[in-house]
PyMOL CGO cylinders between C-alpha atoms (Angstrom):
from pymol import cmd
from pymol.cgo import CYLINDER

trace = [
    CYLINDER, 21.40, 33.55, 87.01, 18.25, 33.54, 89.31, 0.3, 1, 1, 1, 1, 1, 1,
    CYLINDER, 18.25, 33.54, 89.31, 15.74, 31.28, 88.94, 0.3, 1, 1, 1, 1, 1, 1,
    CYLINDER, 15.74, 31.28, 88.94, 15.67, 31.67, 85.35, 0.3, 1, 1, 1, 1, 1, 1,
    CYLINDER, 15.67, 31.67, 85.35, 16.32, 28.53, 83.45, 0.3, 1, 1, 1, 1, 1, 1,
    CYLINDER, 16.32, 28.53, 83.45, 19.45, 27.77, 81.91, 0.3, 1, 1, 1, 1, 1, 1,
    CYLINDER, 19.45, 27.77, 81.91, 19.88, 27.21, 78.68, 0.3, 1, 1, 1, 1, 1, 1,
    CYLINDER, 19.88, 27.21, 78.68, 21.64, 23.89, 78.14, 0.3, 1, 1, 1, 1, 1, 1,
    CYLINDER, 21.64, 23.89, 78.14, 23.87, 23.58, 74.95, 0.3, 1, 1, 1, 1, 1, 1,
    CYLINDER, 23.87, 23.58, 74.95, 22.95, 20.02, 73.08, 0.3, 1, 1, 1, 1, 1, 1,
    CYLINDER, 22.95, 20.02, 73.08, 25.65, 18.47, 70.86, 0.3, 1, 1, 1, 1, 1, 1,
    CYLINDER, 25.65, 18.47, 70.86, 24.51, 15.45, 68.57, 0.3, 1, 1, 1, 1, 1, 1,
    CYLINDER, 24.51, 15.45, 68.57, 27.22, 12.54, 68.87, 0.3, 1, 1, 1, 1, 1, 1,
    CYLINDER, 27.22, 12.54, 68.87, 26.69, 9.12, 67.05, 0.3, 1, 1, 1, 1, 1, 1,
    CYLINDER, 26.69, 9.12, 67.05, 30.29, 7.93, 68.50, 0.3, 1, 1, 1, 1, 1, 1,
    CYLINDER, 30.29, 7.93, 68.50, 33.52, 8.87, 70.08, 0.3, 1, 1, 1, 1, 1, 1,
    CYLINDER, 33.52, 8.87, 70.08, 36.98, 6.53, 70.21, 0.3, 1, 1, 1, 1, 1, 1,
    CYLINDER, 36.98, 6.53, 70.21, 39.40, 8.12, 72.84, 0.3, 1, 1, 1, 1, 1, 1,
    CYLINDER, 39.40, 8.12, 72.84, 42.88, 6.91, 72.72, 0.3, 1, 1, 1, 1, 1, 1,
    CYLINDER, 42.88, 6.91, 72.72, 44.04, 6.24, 76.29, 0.3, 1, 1, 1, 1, 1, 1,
    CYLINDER, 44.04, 6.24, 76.29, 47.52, 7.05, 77.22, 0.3, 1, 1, 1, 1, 1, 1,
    CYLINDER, 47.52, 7.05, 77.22, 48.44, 3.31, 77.33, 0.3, 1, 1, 1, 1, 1, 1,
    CYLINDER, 48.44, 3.31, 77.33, 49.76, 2.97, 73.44, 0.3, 1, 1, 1, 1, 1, 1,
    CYLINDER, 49.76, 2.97, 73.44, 47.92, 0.34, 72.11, 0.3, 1, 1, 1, 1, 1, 1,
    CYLINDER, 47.92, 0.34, 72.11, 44.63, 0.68, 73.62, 0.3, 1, 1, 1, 1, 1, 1,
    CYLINDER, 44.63, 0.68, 73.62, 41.40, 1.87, 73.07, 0.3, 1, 1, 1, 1, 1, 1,
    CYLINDER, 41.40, 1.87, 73.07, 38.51, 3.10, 74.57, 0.3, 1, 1, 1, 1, 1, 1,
    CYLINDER, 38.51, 3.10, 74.57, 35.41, 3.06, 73.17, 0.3, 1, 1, 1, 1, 1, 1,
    CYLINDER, 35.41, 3.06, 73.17, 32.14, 4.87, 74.22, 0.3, 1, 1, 1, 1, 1, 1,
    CYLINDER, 32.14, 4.87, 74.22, 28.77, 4.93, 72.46, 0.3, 1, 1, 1, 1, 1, 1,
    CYLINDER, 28.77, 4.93, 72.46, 26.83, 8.37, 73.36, 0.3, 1, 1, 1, 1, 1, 1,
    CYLINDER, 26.83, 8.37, 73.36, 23.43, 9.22, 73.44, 0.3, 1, 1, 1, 1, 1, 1,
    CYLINDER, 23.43, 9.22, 73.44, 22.42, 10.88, 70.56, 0.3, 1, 1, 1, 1, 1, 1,
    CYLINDER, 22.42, 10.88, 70.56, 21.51, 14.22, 72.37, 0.3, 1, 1, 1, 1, 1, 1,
    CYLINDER, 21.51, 14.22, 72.37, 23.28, 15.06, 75.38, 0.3, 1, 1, 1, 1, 1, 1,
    CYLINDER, 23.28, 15.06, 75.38, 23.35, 18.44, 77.59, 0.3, 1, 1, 1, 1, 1, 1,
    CYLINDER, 23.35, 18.44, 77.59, 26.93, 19.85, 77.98, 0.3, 1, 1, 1, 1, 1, 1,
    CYLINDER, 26.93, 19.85, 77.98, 26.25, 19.57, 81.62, 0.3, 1, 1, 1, 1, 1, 1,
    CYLINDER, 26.25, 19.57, 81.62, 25.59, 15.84, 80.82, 0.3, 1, 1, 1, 1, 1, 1,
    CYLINDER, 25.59, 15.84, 80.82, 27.27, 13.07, 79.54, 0.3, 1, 1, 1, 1, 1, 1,
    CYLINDER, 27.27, 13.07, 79.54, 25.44, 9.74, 79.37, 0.3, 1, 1, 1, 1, 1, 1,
    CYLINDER, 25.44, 9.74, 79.37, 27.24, 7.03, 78.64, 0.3, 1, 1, 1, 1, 1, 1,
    CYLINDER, 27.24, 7.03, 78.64, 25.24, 4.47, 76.88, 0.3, 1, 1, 1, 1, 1, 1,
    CYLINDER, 25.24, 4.47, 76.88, 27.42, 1.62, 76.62, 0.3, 1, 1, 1, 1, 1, 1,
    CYLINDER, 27.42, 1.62, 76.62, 31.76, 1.63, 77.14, 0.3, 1, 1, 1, 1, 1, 1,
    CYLINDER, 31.76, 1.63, 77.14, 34.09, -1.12, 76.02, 0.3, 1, 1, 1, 1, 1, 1,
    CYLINDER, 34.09, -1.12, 76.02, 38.31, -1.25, 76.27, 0.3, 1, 1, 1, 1, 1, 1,
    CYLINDER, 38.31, -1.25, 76.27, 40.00, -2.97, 73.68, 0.3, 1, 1, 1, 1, 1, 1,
    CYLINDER, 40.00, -2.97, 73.68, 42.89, -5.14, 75.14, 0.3, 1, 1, 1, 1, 1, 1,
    CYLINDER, 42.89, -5.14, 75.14, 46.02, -5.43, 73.66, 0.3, 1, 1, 1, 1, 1, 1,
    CYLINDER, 46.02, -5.43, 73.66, 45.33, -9.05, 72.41, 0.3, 1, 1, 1, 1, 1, 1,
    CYLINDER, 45.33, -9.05, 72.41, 42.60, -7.32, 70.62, 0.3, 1, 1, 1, 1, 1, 1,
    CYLINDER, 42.60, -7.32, 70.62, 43.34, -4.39, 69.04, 0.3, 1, 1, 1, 1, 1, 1,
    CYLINDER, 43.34, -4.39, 69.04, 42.43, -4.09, 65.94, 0.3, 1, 1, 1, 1, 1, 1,
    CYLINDER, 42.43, -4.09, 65.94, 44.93, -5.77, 63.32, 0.3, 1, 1, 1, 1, 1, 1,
    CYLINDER, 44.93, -5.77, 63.32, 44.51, -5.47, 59.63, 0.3, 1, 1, 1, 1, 1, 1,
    CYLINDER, 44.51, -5.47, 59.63, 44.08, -8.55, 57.18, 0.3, 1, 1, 1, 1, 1, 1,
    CYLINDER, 44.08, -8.55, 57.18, 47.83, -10.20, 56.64, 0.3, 1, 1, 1, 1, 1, 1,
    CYLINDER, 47.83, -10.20, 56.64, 47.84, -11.10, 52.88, 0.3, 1, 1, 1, 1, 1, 1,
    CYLINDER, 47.84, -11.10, 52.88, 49.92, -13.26, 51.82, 0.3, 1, 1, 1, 1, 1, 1,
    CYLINDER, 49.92, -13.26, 51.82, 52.78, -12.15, 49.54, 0.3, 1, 1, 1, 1, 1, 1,
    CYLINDER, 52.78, -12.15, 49.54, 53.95, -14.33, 46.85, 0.3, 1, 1, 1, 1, 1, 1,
    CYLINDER, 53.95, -14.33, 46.85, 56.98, -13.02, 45.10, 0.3, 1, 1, 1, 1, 1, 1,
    CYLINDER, 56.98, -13.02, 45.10, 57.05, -12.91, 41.24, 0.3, 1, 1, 1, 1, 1, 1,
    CYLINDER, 57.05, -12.91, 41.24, 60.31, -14.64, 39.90, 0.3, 1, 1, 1, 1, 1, 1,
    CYLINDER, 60.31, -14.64, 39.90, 62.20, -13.10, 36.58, 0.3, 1, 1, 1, 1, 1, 1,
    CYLINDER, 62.20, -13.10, 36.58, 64.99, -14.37, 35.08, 0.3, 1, 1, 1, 1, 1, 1,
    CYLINDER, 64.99, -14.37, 35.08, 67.01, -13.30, 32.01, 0.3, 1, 1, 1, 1, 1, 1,
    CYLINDER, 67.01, -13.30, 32.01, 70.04, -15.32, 29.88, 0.3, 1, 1, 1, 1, 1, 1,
    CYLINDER, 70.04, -15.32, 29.88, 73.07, -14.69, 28.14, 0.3, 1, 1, 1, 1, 1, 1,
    CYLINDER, 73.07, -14.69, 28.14, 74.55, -17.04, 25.43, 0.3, 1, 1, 1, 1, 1, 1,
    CYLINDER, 74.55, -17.04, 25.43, 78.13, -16.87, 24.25, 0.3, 1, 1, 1, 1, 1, 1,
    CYLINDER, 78.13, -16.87, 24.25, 79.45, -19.26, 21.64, 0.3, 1, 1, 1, 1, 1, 1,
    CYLINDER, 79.45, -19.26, 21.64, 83.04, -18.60, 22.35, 0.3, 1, 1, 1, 1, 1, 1,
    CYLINDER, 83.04, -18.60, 22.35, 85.70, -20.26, 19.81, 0.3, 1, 1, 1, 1, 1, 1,
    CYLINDER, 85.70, -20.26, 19.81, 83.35, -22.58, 18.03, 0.3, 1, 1, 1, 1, 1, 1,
    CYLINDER, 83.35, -22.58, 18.03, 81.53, -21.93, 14.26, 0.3, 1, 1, 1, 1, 1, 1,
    CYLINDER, 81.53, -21.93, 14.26, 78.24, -22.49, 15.77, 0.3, 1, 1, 1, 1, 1, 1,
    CYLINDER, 78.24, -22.49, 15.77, 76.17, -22.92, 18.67, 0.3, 1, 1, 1, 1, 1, 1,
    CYLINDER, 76.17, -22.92, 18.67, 75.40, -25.89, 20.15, 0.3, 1, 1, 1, 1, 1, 1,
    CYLINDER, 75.40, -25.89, 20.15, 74.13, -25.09, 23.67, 0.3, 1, 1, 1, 1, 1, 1,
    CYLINDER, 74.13, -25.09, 23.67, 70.52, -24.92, 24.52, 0.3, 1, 1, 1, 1, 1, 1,
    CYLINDER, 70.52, -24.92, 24.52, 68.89, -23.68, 27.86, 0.3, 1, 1, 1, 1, 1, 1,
    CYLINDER, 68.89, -23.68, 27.86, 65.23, -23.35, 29.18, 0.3, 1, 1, 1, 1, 1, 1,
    CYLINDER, 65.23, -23.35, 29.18, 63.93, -20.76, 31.52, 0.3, 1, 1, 1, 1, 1, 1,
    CYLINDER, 63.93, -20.76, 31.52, 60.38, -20.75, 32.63, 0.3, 1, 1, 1, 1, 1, 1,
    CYLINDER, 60.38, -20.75, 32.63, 60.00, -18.07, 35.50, 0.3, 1, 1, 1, 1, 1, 1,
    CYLINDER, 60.00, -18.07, 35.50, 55.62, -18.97, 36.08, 0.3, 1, 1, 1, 1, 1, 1,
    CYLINDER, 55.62, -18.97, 36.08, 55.45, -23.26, 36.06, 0.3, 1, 1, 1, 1, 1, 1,
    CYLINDER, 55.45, -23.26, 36.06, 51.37, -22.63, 37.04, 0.3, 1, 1, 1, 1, 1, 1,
    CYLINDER, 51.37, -22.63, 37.04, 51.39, -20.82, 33.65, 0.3, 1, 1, 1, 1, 1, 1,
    CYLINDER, 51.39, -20.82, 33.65, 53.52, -22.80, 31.15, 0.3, 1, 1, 1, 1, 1, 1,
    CYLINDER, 53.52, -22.80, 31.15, 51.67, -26.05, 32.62, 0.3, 1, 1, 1, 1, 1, 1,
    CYLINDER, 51.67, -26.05, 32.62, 48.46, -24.66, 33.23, 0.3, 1, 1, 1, 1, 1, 1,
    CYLINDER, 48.46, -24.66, 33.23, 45.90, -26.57, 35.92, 0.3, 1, 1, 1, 1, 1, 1,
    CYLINDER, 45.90, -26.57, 35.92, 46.70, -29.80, 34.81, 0.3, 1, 1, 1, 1, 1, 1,
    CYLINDER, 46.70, -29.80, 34.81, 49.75, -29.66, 37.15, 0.3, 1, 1, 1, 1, 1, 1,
    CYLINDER, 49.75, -29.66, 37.15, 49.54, -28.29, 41.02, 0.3, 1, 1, 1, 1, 1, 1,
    CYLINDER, 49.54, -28.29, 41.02, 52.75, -26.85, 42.15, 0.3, 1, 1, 1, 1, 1, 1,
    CYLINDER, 52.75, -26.85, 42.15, 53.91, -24.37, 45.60, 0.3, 1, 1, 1, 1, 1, 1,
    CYLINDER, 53.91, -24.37, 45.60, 54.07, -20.96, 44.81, 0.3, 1, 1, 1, 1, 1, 1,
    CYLINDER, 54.07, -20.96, 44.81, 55.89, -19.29, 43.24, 0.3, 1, 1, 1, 1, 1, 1,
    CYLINDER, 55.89, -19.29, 43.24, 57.53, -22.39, 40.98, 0.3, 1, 1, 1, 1, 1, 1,
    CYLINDER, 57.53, -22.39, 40.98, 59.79, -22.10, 38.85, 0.3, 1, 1, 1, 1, 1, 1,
    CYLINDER, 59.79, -22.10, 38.85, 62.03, -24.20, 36.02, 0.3, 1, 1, 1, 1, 1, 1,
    CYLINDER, 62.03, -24.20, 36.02, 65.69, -24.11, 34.27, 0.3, 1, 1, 1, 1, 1, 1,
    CYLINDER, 65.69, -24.11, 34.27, 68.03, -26.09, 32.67, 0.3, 1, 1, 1, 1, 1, 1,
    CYLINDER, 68.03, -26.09, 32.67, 71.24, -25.45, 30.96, 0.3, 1, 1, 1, 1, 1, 1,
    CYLINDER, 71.24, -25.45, 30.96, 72.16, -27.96, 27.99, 0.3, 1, 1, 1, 1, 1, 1,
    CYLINDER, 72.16, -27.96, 27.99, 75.56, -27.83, 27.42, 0.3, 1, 1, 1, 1, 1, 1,
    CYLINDER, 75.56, -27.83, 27.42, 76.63, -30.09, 23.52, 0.3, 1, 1, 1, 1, 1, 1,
    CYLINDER, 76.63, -30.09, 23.52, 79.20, -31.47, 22.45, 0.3, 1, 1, 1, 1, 1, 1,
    CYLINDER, 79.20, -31.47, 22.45, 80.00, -32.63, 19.10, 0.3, 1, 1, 1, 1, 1, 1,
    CYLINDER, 80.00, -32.63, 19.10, 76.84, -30.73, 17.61, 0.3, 1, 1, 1, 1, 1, 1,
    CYLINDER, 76.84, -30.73, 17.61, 74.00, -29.40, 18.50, 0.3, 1, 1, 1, 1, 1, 1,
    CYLINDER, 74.00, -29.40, 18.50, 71.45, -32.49, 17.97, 0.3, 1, 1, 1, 1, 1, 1,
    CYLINDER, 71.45, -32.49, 17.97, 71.34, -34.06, 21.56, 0.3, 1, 1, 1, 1, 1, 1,
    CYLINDER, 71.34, -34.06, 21.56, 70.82, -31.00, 23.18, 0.3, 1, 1, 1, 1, 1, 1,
    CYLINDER, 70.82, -31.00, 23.18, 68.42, -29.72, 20.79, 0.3, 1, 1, 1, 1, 1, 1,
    CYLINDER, 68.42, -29.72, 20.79, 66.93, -32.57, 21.54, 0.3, 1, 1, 1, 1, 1, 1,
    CYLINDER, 66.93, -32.57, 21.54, 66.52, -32.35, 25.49, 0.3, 1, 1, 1, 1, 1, 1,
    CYLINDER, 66.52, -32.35, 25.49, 65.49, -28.72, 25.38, 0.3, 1, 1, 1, 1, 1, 1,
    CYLINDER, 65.49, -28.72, 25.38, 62.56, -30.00, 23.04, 0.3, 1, 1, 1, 1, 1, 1,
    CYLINDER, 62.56, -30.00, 23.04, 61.52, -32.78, 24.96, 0.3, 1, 1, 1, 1, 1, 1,
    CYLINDER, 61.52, -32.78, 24.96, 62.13, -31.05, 28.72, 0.3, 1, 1, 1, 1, 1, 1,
    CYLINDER, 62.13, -31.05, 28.72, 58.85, -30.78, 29.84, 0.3, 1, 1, 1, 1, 1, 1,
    CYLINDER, 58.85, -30.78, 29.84, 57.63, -34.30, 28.68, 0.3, 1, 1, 1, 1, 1, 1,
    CYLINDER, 57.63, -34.30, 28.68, 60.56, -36.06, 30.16, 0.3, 1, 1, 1, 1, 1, 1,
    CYLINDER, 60.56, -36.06, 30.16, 60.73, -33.86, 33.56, 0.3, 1, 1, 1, 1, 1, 1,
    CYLINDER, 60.73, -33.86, 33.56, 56.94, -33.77, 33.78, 0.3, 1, 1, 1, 1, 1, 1,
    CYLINDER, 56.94, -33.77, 33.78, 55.15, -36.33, 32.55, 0.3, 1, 1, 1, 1, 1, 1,
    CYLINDER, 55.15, -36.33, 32.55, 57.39, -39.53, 31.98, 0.3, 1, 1, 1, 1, 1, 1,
    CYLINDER, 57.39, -39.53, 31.98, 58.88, -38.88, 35.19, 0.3, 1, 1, 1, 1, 1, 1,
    CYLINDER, 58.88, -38.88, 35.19, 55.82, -38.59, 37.01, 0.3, 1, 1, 1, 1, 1, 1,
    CYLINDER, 55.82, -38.59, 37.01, 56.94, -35.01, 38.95, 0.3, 1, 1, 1, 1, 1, 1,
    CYLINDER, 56.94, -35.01, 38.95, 54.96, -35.25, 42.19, 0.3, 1, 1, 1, 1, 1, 1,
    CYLINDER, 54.96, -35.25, 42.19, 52.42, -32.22, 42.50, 0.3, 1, 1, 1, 1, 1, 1,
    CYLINDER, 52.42, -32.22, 42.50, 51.34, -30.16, 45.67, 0.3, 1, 1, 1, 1, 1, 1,
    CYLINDER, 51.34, -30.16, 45.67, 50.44, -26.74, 46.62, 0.3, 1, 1, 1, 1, 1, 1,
    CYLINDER, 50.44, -26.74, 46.62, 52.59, -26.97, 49.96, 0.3, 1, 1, 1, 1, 1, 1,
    CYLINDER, 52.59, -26.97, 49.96, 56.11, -27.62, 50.48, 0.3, 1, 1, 1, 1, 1, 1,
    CYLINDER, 56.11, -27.62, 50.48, 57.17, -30.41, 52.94, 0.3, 1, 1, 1, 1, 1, 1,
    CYLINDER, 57.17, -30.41, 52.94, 59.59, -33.45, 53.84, 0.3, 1, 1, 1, 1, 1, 1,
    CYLINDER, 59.59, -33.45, 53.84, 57.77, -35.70, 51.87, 0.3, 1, 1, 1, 1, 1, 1,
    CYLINDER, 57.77, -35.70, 51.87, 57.01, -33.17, 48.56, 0.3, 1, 1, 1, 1, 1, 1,
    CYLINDER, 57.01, -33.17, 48.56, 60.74, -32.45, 48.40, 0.3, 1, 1, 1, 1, 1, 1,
    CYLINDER, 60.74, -32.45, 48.40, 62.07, -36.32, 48.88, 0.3, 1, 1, 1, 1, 1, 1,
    CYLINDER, 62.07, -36.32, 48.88, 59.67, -36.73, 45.78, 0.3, 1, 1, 1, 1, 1, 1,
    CYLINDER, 59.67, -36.73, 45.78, 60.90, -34.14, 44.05, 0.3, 1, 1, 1, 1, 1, 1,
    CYLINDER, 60.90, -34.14, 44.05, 64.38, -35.41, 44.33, 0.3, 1, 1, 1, 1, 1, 1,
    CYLINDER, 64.38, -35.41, 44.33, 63.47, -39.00, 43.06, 0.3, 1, 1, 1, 1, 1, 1,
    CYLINDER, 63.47, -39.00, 43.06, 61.53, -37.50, 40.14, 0.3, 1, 1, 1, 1, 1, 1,
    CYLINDER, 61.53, -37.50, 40.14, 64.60, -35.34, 39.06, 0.3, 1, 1, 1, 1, 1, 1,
    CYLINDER, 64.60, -35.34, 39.06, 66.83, -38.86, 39.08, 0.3, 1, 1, 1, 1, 1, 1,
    CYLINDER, 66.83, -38.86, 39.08, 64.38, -40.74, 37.08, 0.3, 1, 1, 1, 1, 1, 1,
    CYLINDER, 64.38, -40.74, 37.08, 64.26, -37.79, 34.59, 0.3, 1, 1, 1, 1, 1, 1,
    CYLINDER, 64.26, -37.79, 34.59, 67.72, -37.51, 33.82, 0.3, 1, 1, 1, 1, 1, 1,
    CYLINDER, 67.72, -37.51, 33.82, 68.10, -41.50, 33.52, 0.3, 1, 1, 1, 1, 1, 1,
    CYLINDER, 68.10, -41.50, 33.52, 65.05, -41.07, 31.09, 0.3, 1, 1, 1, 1, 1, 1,
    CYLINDER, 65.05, -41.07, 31.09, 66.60, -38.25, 29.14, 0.3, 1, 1, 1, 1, 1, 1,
    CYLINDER, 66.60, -38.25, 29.14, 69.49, -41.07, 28.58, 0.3, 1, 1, 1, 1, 1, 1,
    CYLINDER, 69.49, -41.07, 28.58, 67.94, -43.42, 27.06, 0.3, 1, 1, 1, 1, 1, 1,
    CYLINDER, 67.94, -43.42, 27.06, 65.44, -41.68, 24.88, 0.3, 1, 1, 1, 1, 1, 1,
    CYLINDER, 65.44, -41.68, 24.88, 69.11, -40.19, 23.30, 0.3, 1, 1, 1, 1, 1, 1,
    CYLINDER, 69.11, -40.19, 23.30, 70.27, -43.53, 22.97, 0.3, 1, 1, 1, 1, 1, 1,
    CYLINDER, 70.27, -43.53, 22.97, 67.02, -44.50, 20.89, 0.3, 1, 1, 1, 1, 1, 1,
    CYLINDER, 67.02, -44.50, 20.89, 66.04, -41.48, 18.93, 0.3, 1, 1, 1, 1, 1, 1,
    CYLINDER, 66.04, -41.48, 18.93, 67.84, -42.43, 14.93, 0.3, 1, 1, 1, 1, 1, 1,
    CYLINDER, 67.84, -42.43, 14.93, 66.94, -38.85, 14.31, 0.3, 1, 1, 1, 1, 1, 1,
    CYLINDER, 66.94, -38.85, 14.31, 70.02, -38.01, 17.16, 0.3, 1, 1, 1, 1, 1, 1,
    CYLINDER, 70.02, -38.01, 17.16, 73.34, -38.46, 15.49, 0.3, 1, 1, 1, 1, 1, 1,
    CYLINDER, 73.34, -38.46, 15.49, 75.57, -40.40, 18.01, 0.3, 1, 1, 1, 1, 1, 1,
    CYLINDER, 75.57, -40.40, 18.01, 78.52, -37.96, 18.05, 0.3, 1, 1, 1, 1, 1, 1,
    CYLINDER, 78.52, -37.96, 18.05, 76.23, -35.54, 19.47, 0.3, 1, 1, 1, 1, 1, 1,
    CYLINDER, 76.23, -35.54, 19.47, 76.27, -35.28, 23.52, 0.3, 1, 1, 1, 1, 1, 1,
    CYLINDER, 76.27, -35.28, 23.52, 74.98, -32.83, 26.29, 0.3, 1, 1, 1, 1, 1, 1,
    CYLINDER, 74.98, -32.83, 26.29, 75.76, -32.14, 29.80, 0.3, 1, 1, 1, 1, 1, 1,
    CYLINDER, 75.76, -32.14, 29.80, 72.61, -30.89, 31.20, 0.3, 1, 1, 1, 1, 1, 1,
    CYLINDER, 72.61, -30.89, 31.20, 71.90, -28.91, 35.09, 0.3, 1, 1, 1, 1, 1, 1,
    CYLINDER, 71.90, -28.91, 35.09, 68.68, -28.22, 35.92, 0.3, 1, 1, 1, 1, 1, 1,
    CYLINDER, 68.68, -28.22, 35.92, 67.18, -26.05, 38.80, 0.3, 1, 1, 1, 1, 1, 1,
    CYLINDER, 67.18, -26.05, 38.80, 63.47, -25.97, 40.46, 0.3, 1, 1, 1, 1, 1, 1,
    CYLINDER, 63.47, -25.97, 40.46, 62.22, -23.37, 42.16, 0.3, 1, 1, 1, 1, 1, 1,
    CYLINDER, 62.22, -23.37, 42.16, 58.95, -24.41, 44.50, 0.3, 1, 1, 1, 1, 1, 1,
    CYLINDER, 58.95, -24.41, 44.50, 57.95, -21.70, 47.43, 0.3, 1, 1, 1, 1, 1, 1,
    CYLINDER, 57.95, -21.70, 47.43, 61.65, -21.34, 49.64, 0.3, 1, 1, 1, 1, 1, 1,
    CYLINDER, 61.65, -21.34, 49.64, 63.28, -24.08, 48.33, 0.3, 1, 1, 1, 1, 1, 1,
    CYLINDER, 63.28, -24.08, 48.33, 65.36, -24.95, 45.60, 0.3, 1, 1, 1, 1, 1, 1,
    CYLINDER, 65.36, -24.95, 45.60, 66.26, -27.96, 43.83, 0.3, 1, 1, 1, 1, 1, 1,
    CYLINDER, 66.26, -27.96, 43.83, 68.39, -29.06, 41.54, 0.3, 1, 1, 1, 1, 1, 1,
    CYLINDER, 68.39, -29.06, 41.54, 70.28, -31.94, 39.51, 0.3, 1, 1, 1, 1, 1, 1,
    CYLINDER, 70.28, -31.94, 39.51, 72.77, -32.51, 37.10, 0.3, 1, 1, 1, 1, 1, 1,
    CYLINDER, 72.77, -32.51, 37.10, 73.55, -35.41, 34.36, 0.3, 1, 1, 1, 1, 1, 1,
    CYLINDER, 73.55, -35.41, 34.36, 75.28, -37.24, 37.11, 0.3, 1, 1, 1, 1, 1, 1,
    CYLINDER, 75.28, -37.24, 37.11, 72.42, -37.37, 38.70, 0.3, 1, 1, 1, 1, 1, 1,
    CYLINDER, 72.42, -37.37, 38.70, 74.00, -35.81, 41.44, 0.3, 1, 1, 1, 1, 1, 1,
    CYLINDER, 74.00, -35.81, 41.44, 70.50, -33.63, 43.17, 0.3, 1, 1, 1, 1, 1, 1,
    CYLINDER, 70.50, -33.63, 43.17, 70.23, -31.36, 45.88, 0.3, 1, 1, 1, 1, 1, 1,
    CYLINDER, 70.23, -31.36, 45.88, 66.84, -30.21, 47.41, 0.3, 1, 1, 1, 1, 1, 1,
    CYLINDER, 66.84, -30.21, 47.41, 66.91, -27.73, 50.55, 0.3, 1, 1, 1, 1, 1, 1,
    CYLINDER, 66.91, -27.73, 50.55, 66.14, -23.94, 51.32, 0.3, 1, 1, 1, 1, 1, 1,
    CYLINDER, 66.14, -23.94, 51.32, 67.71, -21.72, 48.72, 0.3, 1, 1, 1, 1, 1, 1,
    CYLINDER, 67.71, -21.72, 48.72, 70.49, -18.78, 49.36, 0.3, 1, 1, 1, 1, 1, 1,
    CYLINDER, 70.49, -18.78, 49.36, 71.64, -18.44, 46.35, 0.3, 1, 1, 1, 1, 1, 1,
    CYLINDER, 71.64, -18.44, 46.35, 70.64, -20.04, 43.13, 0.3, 1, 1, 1, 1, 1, 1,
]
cmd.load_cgo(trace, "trace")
């Protein structure tokens, strides 16, 4: 147009992120804050490798355990079974006891010959499992945690024995069977009143 001046267009950009066509990548260039069409002056540039892309924070999930029951007294007059189910450990015991999340307890008590001894061992559950047993606490799951574990569950059902055998209030043609299952984190754990125990991953429970 001559030797009149031109008239340069100014745009006002604080900051521009182009995607290159690598996926995964980014480039990133800082503009000045006024810049002729004509013009671009590129202040500062960085690329974002893909080690460093930008991630999002990774929470960790914890999943929440439910649980329901079903009770059937079959052929006998009256029930003498008695089970526990506490889905939340961290809330029934509160912070007196540290425990892998999520954690988890149940036990079936299966009587025999009335309802007494197993009334019994569903009252007296979490003192015997918890305390007189001395049930090892940690907030991580490992070899040594779940070798504990195992040990504790023995010593609880031999306990469970012979406060049955001393309690007057018990009559002694009363009897239970008893199974009992942990849940701590992935793993499972569980005993019966042969003190038979298994501790490992779970599958199934």
């Amino acid at each position: 147009m001559g030797n009149s001046p031109a008239v340069a267009a100014v745009h006002e950009i604080e900051d521009a992120v182009t995607v290159s066509p690598s996926p995964g990548r980014l480039i990133q260039a800082r503009l000045s804050d006024s810049v002729s069409s004509d013009h671009l002056d590129i202040i500062s540039s960085k690329k974002v490798s893909d080690t460093e892309a930008i991630e999002s924070p990774v929470l960790q999930f914890v999943p929440s355990i439910r649980s329901g029951v079903f009770a059937d007294i079959g052929p006998r007059r009256y029930m003498e079974d008695e089970h526990i189910r506490i889905d939340d450990l961290s809330v029934q015991l509160g912070s007196v006891f540290k425990f892998p999340k999520p954690s988890a307890f149940y036990g079936v008590f299966d009587g025999h010959g009335g309802p007494e001894a197993a009334a019994y061992i569903r009252k007296n559950a979490m003192r015997i499992f918890f305390e007189d047993a001395n049930f090892p606490q940690s907030s991580e799951v490992d070899s040594v945690f779940l070798e504990e574990v195992e040990n504790s569950l023995r010593k609880a059902f031999h306990l469970a024995d012979l406060a049955l055998a001393e309690d007057c209030n018990v009559n002694t043609s009363s009897g239970t069977t008893a199974i009992t299952a942990f849940v701590f984190g992935r793993y499972k754990s569980g005993c019966d009143d042969g003190h038979g125990c298994d501790v490992g991953q779970s599958h199934a429970l």
